[in-house]
MARBA-101028 format. One record per residue (C-alpha): residue in three letters; x, y, z. Coordinates in steps of 0.25 Angstrom, whole numbers, plus 2048, in hexadecimal, padded with zeros to 3 digits. Layout:
ALAXYZ;...
This chain:
UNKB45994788;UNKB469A1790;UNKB379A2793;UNKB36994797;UNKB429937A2;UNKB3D9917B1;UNKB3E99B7BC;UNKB469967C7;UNKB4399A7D6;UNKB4E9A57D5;UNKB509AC7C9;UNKB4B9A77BA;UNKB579A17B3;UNKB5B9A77A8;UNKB529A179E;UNKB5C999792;UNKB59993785;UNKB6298A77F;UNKB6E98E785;UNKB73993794;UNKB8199978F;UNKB819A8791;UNKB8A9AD787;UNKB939BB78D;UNKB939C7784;UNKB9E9CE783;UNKB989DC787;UNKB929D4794;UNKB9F9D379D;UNKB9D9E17A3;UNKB8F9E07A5;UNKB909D27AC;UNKB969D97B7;UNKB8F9D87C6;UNKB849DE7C9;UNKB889E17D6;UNKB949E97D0;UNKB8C9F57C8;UNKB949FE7CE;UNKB95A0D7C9;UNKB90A137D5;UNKB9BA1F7D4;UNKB8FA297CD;UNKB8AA277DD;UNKB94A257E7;UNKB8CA297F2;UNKB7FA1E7EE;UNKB72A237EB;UNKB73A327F1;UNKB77A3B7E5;UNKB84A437E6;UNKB85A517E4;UNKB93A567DF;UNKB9AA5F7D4;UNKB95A5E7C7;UNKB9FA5A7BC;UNKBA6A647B4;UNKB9AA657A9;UNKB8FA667B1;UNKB84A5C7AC;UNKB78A647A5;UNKB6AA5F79F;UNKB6FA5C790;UNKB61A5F786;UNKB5CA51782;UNKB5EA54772;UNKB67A47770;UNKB6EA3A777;UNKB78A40783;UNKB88A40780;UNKB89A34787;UNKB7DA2B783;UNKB83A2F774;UNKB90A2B777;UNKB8BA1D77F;UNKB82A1B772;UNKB8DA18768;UNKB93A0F770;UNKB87A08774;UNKB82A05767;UNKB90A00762;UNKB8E9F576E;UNKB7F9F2769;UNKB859EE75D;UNKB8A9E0760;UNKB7E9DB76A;UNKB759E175E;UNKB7D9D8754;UNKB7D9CC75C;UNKB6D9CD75F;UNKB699D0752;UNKB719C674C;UNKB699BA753;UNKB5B9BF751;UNKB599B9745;UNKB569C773B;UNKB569BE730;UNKB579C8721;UNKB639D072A;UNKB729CE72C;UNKB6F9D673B;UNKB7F9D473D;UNKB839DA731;UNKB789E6733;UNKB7F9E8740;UNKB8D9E673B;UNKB889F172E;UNKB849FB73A;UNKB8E9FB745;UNKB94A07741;UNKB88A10741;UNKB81A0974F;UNKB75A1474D;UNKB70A0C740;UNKB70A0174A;UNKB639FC753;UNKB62A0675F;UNKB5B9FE76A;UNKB55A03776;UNKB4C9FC782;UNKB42A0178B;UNKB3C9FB797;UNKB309FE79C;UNKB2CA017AA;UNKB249F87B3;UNKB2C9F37C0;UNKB319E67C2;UNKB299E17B7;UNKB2F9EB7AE;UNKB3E9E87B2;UNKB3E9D97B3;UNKB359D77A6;UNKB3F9E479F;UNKB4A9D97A6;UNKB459CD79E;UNKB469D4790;UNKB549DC793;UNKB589CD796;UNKB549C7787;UNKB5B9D4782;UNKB699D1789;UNKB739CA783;UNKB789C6792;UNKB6A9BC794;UNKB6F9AE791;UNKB6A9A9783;UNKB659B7780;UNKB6D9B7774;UNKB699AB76D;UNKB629AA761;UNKB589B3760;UNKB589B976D;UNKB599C876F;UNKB669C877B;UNKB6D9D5775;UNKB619DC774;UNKB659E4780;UNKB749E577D;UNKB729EB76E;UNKB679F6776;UNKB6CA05776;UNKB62A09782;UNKB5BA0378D;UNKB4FA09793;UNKB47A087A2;UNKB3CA0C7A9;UNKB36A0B7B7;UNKB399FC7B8;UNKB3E9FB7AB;UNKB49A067B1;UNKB4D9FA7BC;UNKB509F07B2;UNKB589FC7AA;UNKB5EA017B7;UNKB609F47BD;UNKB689EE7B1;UNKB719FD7AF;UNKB729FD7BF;UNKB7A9EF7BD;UNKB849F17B1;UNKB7A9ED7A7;UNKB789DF7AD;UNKB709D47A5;UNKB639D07A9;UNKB669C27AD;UNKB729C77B7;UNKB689CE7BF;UNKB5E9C27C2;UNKB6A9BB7C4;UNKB689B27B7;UNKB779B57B2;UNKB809AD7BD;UNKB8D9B67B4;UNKB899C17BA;UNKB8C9C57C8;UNKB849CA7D3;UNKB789C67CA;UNKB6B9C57D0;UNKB6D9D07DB;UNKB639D87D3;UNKB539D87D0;UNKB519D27DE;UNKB429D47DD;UNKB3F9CB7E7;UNKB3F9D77F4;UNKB389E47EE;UNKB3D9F17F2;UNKB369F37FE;UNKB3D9E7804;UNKB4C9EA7FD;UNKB549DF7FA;UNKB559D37FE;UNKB629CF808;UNKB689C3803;UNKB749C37F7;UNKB779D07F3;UNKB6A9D77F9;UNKB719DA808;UNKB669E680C;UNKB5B9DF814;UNKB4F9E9814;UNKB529F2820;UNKB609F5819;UNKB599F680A;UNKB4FA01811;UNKB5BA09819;UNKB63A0980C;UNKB58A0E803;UNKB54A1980D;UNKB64A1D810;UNKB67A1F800;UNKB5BA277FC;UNKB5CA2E80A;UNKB6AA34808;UNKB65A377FA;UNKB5BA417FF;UNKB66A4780B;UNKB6FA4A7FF;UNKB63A537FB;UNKB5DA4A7F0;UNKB4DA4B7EE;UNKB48A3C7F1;UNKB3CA337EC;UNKB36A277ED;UNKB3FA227E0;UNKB4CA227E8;UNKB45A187F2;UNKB40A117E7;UNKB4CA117DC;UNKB57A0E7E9;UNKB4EA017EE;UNKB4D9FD7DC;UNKB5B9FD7DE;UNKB5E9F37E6;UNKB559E97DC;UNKB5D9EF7D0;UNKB699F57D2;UNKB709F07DD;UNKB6A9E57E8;UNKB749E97F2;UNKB719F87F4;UNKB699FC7E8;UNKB77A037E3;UNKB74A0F7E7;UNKB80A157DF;UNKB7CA107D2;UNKB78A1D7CA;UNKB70A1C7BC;UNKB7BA257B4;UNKB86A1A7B9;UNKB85A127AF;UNKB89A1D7A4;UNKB97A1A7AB;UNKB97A077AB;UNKBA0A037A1;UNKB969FB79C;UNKB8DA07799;UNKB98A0E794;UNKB9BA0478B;UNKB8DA01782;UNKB8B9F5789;UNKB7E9F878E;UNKB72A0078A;UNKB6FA0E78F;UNKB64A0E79A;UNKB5AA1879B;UNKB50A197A7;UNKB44A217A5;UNKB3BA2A7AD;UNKB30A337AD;UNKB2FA427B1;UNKB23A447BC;UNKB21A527C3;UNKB1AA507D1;UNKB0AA4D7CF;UNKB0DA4D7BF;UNKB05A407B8;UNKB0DA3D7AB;UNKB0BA3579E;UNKB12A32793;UNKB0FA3F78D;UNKB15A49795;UNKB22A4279C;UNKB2EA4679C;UNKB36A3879C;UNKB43A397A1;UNKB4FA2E7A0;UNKB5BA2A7A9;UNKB66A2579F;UNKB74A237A4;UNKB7AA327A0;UNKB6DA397A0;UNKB60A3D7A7;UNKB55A4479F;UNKB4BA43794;UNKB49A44786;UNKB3BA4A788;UNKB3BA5A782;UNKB36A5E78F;UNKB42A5D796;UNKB4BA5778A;UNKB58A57792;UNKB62A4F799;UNKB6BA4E7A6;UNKB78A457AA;UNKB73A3A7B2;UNKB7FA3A7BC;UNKB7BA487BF;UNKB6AA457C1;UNKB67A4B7CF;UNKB71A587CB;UNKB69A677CC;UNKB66A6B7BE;UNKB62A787B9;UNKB5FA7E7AB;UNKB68A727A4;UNKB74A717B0;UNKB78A6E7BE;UNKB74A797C9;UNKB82A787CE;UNKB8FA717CD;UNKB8AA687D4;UNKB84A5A7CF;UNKB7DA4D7D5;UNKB7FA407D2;UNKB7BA317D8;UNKB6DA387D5;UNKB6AA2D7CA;UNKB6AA217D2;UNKB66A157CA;UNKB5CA117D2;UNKB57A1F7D5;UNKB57A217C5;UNKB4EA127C4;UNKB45A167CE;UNKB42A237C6;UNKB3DA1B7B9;UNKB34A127C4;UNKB30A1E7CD;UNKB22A157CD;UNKB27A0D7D7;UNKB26A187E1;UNKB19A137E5;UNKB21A077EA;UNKB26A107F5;UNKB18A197F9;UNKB16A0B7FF;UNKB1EA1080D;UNKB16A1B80F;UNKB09A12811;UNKB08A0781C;UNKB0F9FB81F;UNKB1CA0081A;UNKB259FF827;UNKB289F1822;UNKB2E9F4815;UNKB39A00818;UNKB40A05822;UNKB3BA1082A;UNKB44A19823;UNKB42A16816;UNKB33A15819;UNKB34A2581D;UNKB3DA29812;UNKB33A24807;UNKB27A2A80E;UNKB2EA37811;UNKB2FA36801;UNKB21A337FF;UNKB1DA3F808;UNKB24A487FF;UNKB1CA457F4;UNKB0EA437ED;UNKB08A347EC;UNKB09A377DE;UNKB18A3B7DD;UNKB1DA2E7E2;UNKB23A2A7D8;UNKB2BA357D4;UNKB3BA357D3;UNKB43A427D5;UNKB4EA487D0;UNKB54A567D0;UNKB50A5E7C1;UNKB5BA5D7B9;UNKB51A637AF;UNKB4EA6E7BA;UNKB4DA7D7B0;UNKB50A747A4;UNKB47A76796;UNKB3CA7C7A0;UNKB32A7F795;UNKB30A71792;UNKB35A697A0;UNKB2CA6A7AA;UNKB34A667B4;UNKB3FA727B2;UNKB38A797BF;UNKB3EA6D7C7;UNKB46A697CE;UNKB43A5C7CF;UNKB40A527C5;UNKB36A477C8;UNKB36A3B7C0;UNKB2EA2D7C1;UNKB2DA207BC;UNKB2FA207AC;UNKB22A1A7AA;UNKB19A247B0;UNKB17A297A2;UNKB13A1C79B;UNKB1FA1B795;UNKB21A0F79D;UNKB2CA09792;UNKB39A14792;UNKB38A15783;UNKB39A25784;UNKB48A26785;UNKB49A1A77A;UNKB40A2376F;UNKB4AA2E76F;UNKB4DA32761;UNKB5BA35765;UNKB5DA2576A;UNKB5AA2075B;UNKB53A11763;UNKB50A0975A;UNKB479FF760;UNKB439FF770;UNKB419F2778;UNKB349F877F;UNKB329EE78C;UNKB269F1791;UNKB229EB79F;UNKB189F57A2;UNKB0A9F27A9;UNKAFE9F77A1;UNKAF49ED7A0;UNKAE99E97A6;UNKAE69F07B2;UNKAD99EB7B4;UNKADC9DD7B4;UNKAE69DF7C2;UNKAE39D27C7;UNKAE69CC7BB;UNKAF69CA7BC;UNKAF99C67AE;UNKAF19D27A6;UNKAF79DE7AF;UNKB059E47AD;UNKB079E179F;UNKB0C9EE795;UNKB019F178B;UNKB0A9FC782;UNKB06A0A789;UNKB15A0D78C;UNKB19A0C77C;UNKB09A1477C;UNKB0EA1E785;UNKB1DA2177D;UNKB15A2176E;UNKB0AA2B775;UNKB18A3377A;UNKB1EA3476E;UNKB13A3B765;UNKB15A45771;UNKB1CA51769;UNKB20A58777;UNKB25A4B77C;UNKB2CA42773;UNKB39A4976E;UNKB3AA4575F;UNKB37A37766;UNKB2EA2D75E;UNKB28A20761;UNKB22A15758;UNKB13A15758;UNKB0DA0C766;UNKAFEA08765;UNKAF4A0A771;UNKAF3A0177C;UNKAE89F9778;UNKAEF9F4769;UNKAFC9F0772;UNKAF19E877C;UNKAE89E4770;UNKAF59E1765;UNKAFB9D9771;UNKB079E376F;UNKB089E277F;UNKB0B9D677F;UNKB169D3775;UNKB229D976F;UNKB1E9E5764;UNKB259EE75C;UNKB219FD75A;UNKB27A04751;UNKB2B9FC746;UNKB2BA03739;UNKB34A1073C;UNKB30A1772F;UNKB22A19736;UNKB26A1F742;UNKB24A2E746;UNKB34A2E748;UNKB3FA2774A;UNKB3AA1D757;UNKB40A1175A;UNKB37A01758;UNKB339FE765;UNKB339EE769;UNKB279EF774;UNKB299E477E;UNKB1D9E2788;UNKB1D9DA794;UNKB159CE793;UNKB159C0796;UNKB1E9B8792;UNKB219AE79E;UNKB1D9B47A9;UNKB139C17AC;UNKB1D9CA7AD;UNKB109D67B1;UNKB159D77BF;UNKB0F9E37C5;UNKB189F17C4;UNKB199F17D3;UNKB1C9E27D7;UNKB2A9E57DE;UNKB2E9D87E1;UNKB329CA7D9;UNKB3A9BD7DD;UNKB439B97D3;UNKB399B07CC;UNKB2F9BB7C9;UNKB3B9C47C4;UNKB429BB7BB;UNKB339B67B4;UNKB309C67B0;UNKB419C77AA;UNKB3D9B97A3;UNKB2E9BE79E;UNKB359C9798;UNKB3F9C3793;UNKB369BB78B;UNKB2E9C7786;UNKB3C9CC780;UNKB409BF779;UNKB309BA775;UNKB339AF77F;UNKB439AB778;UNKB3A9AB76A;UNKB2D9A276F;UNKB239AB76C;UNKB299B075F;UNKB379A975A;UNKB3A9B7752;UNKB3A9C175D;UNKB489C175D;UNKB489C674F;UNKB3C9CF751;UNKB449D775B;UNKB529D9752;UNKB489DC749;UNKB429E8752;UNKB509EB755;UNKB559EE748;UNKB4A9F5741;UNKB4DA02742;UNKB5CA0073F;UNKB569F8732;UNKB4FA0672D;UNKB5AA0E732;UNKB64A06728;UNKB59A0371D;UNKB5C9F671F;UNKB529EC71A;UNKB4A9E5725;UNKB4A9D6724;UNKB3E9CE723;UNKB3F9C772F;UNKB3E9D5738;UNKB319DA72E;UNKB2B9CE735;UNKB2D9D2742;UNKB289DF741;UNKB1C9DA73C;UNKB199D0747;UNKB1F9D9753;UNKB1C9E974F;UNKB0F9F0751;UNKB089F2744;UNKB029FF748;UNKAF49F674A;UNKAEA9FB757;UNKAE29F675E;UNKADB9FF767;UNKAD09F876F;UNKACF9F677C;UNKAD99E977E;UNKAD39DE788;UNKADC9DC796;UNKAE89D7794;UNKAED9C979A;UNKAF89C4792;UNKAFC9B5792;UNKB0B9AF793;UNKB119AD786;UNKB1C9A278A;UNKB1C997795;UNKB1A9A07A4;UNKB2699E7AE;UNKB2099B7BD;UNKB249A57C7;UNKB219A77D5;UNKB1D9B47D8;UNKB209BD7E5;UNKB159C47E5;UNKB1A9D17E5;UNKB0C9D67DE;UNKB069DB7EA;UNKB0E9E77EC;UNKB0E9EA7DC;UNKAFD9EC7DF;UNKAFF9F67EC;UNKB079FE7E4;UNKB019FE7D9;UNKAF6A057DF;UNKAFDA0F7E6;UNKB02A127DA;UNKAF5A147D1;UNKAF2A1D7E0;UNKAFCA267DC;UNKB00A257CD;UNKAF5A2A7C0;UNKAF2A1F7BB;UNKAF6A247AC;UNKB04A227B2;UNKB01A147B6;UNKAFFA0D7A9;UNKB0DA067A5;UNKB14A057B0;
């Protein structure tokens, strides 16, 4: 079985069960194209240095946020018409005994809105965050061999309407959009159909050393550093305001976009424009990010979260409540409309966009303006990143900025429609550390959210204790329930009800699939079930630190197979009706919806798997969770050490309130 396949000195093979055929569905042939061939730099002909040129004959405005855009509407119908025959086909094998799930389809599919409207959200927590993210995306696609045998959930991802990232959750999300919607298996290089596979999630070289220069990686260090310096150089000569997220969202590239020269072409609204987009052949991404004004401590409470989508910048949020084109991000707005005939575009650069939802990681970067940095960067880069540096506080590192497109828009209730500038940073600075905000919004109608949480919460007390740290412990759902109660914040929103920290620790909801949410008819509105996924151990301890920037293939491919694991309950080991339990998740609310009857079999999954409104409020002891299937042996590099220096740095110049989660 999956969790029991050995590790080889180069990659994990792509674990099997009974059978190795890989069955090709008919809506894969576009998406198995090479990785190397993304190709839709035309939204940036001139690579990362926005363009400034004549607006289009309707100048692009803010449009309020009081409904789904033109074109998120129109890409809707079409998308949920392609959900319907991945929905039918994973349904149908996961044993919903009391329901004909192909004939419920079948009775449906000509009214798609009375049909499940699935969304996932994944959280932030670097590498950890991705790879782990990596593993469950990979038990959801129908492109993993054997995912769609019996009882196995391969499909999942292709009946899902919306797909959600943040901070490293936004690298797997970016990553995977980046590269025509490529599987999971063809980046670690585990599906041999697919070209160019495995010239991604090179881990092994972090981003101060740049890629590797064997295969495809050609740039040896000196050449990485002068490329990284020349692109965010003539960016700022083009009279764009720079920060330490161009330096660090152009070297993420190169890991995650394009391992030749980090494709600096590739712009996030691009891929409104692939066929295979076009088409309803993938879900919508959405990247979140946070609003920060210079010296402003945020939470939960008080933050304006903003979402990159591939038409639209803005936000839900009543504060600013509007949104922008996202071709046009980096245009001169004023009271709803361009300044000028004249518009930007190549602003929104895909890894720029990443590096946004992870402005964290700035910290990575302060470390050049310390000692013993000549040996990691070139001169110049060195002095680019420091000049950056002087130009701000310690305590604004890990700010991203971007000309206001909100500038004299809704000023009595934007705060930032005095500026010019909007700064934004990481998407879990708030502790909404899983992107669930965009996924709650009344005018989506999700029905169930796949929350895959990876954050690190636990037991900070315990650092030298490797196996009881970076585990989730539920403050990101905490931090989304507390949210919504908030009447100038949530925007008709509703959430289901989420215990405090110490139940989840106490209940052990931490530390195994739970469902919130399950009966809609006592809810506060209309809010989707969500399916809380935390990471924990399945076969290997996945708790890497946020800030460990480096893995050899081994380490990589053990945190994809861990979560893997977690999203299948180990192929069915630890509980042979997990399979069931999640169509049952699934369906619920289309059930109520219709008023049809719920079958047995799913009444028995919510009582085993959904919170029961039960508390328990006491303190909980430290948490040191044990492997719940046979361990895989790695080798590790050892990339810890740097995760602990930065660390430090970063609770130097962070509040600590903005710490917990990430």
């Amino acid at each position: 079985m999956k969790y029991s396949t050995l590790l080889t000195s180069a990659s994990a093979a792509i674990l099997t069960t009974t059978a190795d055929a890989r069955v090709v569905m008919p809506h894969e042939a576009q998406l198995a194209n090479s990785l190397v061939n993304r190709a839709f730099p035309a939204n940036a002909p001139h690579g990362y240095t926005p363009q400034t040129g004549n607006c289009p004959t309707n100048r692009p405005t803010v449009r309020a946020a009081n409904g789904l855009s033109s074109n998120e509407t129109a890409w809707l119908e079409v998308r949920r018409n392609a959900t319907l025959q991945p929905m039918r086909d994973l349904l149908g094998r996961l044993n919903i005994t009391g329901l004909d799930t192909t004939s419920y389809i079948n009775n449906h599919q000509n009214n798609a809105s009375a049909l499940p409207n699935i969304g996932i959200a994944v959280s932030g927590g670097g590498y950890r965050a991705m790879l782990n993210g990596a593993g469950i995306l990979e038990a959801f696609d129908d492109r993993t061999s054997n995912a769609t045998s019996a009882g196995q959930l391969g499909g999942l991802l292709q009946s899902t309407t919306y797909l959600t990232g943040l901070s490293g959750g936004s690298w797997l999300v970016g990553s995977l959009y980046a590269n025509n919607f490529t599987s999971i298996d063809s980046i670690l290089g585990q599906d041999t159909s697919a070209s160019g596979s495995g010239d991604l999630w090179q881990l092994g070289n972090d981003v101060f050393t740049g890629p590797a220069t064997s295969g495809i990686q050609l740039l040896g260090s000196a050449g990485y550093y002068s490329s990284l310096q020349s692109a965010i150089s003539d960016k700022q000569k083009a009279g764009f305001d720079i920060s330490l997220t161009d330096y660090w969202g152009r070297a993420l590239s190169y890991q995650l976009v394009n391992a030749t020269d980090g494709g600096p072409a590739f712009t996030w609204s691009s891929i409104a424009k692939q066929d295979w987009f076009t088409s309803g052949s993938a879900p919508m991404p959405i990247i979140v990010s946070d609003s920060r004004a210079p010296g402003e401590v945020i939470v939960a409470s008080n933050t304006t979260v903003f979402t990159f989508n591939p038409w639209e910048f803005g936000t839900f949020d009543p504060t600013v409540y509007g949104f922008v084109p996202m071709e046009y991000v980096g245009t001169n707005f004023s009271a709803g409309t361009t300044l000028s005939d004249q518009c930007v575009t190549g602003f929104d650069n895909v890894g720029f966009v990443m590096g946004t939802s992870a402005t964290l990681f700035n910290q990575v970067l302060t470390r050049v303006n310390g000692t013993n940095t000549t040996s990691l960067f070139s001169s110049a880069l060195q002095d680019g990143i420091v000049a950056v540096l002087k130009g701000v506080s310690s305590s604004d590192n890990d700010i991203a900025d971007y000309p206001n497109p909100f500038y004299n828009y809704r000023s009595s209730t934007n705060s930032y429609a005095s500026s010019r500038q909007l700064t934004l940073v990481d998407g879990g600075e708030d502790l909404q550390n899983v992107p669930l905000v965009p996924l709650i919004q009344p005018v989506r109608h999700v029905d169930v959210i796949f929350a895959i949480d990876s954050s690190a919460d636990t037991n900070a007390s315990l650092p030298t204790n490797a196996s009881a740290t970076n585990w989730p412990d539920g403050a990101s759902l905490v931090a989304t329930y507390e949210r919504s109660l908030n009447a100038t914040m949530e925007n008709g929103t509703a959430f289901p009800a989420i215990p405090d920290i110490n139940t989840f620790m106490n209940l052990g909801l931490n530390n195994r699939p739970t469902f919130f949410g399950c009966d809609a008819a006592n809810q506060t509105g209309p809010s989707p079930l969500i399916v809380y996924l935390p990471n924990a151990p399945y076969v290997y301890n996945s708790n890497v630190s946020t800030f460990d920037l480096s893995y050899n293939d081994t380490e990589r491919n053990a945190i994809v197979l861990n979560g893997y694991n977690g999203a299948t309950q180990g192929n069915g080991t630890l509980d042979k009706q997990w399979g069931t339990c999640v169509g049952c998740a699934i369906l619920s609310r289309s059930l109520d919806r219709t008023g049809t009857t719920v079958p047995d079999v799913c009444k028995q999954c919510f009582s085993k798997y959904c919170w029961d409104g039960t508390t328990n409020s006491t303190q909980p002891a430290n948490y040191i969770p044990a492997m719940k299937l046979k361990a895989v042996s790695v080798t590790t590099s050892g990339a810890g050490k740097l995760g602990k220096s930065l660390l430090a740095a970063f609770v130097g110049t962070i509040a600590a309130a903005a710490i917990a989660g990430f």
